[in-house]
C-alpha positions as CSV (number, residue, x, y, z in Angstrom):
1,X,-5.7,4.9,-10.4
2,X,-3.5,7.9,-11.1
3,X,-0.5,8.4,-13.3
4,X,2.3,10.8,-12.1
5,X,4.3,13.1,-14.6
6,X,7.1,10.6,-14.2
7,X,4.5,7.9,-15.7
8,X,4.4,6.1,-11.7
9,X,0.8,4.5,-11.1
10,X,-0.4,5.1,-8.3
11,X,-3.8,3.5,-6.2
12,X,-5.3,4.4,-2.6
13,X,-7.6,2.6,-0.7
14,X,-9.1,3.6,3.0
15,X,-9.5,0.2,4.8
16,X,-9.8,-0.6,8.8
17,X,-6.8,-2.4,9.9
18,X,-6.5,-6.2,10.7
19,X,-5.9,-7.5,14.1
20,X,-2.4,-6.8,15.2
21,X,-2.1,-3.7,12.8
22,X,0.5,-3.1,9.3
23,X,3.9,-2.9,10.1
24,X,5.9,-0.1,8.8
25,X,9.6,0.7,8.9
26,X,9.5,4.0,9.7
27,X,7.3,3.7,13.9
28,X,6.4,0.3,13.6
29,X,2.8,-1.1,14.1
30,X,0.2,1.1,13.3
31,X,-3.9,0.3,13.4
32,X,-7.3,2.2,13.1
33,X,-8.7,3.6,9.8
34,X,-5.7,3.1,7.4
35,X,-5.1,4.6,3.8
36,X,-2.8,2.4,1.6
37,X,-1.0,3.5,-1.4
38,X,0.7,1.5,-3.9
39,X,2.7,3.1,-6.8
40,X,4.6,1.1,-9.6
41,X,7.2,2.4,-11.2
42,X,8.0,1.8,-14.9
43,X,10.4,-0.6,-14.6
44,X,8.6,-2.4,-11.9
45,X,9.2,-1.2,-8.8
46,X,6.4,-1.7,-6.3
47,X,5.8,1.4,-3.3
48,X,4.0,0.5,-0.5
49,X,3.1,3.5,1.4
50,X,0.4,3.9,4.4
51,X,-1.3,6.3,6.8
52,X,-3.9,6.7,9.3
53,X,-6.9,7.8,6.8
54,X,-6.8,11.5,6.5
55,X,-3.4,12.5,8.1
56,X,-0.6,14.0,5.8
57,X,2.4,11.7,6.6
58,X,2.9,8.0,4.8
59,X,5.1,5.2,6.5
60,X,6.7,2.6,4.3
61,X,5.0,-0.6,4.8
62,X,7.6,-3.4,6.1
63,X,9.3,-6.4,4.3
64,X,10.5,-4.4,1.0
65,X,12.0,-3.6,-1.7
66,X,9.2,-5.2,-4.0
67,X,9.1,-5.7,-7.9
68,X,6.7,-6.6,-10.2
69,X,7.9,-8.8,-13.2
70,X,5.0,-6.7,-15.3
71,X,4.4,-3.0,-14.0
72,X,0.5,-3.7,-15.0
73,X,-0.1,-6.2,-12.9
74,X,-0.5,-3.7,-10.1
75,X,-3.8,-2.7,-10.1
76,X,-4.4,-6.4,-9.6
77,X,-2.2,-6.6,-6.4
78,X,-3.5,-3.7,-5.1
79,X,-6.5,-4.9,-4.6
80,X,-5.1,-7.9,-3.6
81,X,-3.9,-6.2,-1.0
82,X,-6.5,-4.5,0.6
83,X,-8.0,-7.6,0.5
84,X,-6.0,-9.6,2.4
85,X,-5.3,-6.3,4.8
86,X,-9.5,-6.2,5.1
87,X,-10.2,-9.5,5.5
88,X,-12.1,-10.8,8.8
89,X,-10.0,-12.1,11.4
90,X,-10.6,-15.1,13.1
């Protein structure tokens, strides 16, 4: 976890994508080797960004805005989410 100079947290994880892909705002489905990134804001605000692993540009994951009730719960949900991003399909 890294802490920006505006005192944002922020946490990446390279995961494969589950069936059907993440949804993102910005082109829509996207699969493959993803990288997510979550960043919380000091007063709680949750960023959910992602990428193919490697490339330069992030898309905002769908279904926002999100906000944590405690801005240090989100090393937790991070890995929450990869989680449920990684899991096996059925």
């Amino acid at each position: 976890m890294t802490e920006t100079m505006s005192g944002t947290t922020e946490r990446t994880t390279v995961f494969k994508a589950p069936r059907g892909g993440v949804m993102t705002e910005e082109v829509g489905v996207i699969t493959g080797e993803l990288e997510l990134l979550t960043a919380a804001e000091p007063d709680g605000t949750l960023v959910l960004r992602i990428r193919y692993a490697g490339a330069a540009e992030w898309y905002t994951v769908a279904g926002g805005p999100f906000r944590l009730h405690d801005p240090r719960d989100h090393e937790v949900l991070h890995e929450v989410l990869v989680s449920l991003l990684h899991r096996p399909q059925p």
